[in-house]
Each structure stands twice: as C-alpha cells, then as structure tokens.
C-alpha positions in Angstrom: 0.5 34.3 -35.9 2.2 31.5 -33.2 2.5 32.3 -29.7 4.2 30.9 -27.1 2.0 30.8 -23.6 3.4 30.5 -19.8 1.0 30.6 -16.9 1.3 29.4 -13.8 -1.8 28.8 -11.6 -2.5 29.3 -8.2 -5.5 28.2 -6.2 -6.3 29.9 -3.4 -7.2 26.4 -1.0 -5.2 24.0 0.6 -6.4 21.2 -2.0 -4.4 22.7 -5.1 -2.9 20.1 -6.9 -6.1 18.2 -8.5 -7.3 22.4 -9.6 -4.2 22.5 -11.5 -3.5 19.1 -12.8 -7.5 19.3 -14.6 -6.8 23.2 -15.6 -3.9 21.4 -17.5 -5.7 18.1 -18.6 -8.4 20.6 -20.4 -5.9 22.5 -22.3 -4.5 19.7 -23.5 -7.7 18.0 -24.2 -8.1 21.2 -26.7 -5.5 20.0 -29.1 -2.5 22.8 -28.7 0.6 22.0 -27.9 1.0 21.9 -23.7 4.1 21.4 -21.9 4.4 21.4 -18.1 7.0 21.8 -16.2 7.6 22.1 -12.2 6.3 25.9 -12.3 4.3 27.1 -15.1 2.9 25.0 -17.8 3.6 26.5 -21.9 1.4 26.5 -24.1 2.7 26.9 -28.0 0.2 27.4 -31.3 -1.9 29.8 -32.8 -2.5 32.4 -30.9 -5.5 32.5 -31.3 -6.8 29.5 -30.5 -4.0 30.0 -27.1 -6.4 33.0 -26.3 -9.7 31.7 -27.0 -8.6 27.9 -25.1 -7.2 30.1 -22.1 -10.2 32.2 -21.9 -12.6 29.3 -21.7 -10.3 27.5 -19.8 -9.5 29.9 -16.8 -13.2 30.9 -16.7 -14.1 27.0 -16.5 -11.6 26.8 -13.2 -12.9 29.9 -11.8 -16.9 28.3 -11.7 -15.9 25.2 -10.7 -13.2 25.9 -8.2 -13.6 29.6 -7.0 -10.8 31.8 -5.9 -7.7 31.3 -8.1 -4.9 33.3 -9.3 -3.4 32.9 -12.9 -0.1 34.3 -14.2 0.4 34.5 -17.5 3.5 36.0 -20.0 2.9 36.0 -23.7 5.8 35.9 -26.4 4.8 36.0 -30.5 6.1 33.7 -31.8 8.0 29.7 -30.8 10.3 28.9 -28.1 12.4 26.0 -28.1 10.2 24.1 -25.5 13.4 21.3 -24.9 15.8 23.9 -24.5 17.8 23.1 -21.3 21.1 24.7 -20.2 
C-alpha cells in the first residue's frame, strides 16, 4: 500500500537546525522518496517501509539528541509532491 508522510520536527534546544537537517539526511539515506519543504518534510512510498524508516529514525534522534517533538499526518496513498497553487 503507498503512503504519503508529513512530519514536522521540533527539538526542544536552541541548536535545532543541525537535529533536523540529519533527521532528514537519514531518511533520505534509507532510499524513500523525501521532500522538504520550509515546514514539514513528506515522505512518499510503501508504507511500510515509511513506518519502519520513521520508527528507527525518530528513535535514532531521540538517543542522540534528547528532548524532541515530532508531528506527523498520514494519508494512504500519493500526493502530488510539486503541486503548487
């Protein structure tokens, strides 16, 4: 089944940017499709591999980095990713 994946990230610490920017290197390291924009990054695939990437992925930031919030929405199925109004 494809998914479509937003989630924004939120680290709780003044020095945020690097926390996200290798939250998003890693999941495109993994291979699905990743596309960030100014406030949430999507993620677009399988959903499972989404789910099992995330999981690893969110529990990866939380060791390294501590305190973080995540917000996530989950749509079956493909968004138009370049859509623009």
């Amino acid at each position: 089944m494809k998914a479509t994946i937003e989630i924004s990230n939120y680290p709780l610490s003044d020095d945020y940017e690097p926390k996200i920017v290798d939250f998003i290197d890693r999941c495109i390291a993994s291979g699905i499709t990743v596309k960030v924009n100014a406030t949430s990054t999507h993620l677009q695939g399988d959903y499972d591999e989404i789910m099992d990437v995330l999981q690893r992925e969110i529990k990866t930031s939380y060791e390294r980095y501590g305190q973080m919030i995540f917000v996530v929405k989950v749509l079956k199925g493909e968004l138009d990713l370049n859509y623009q109004h």
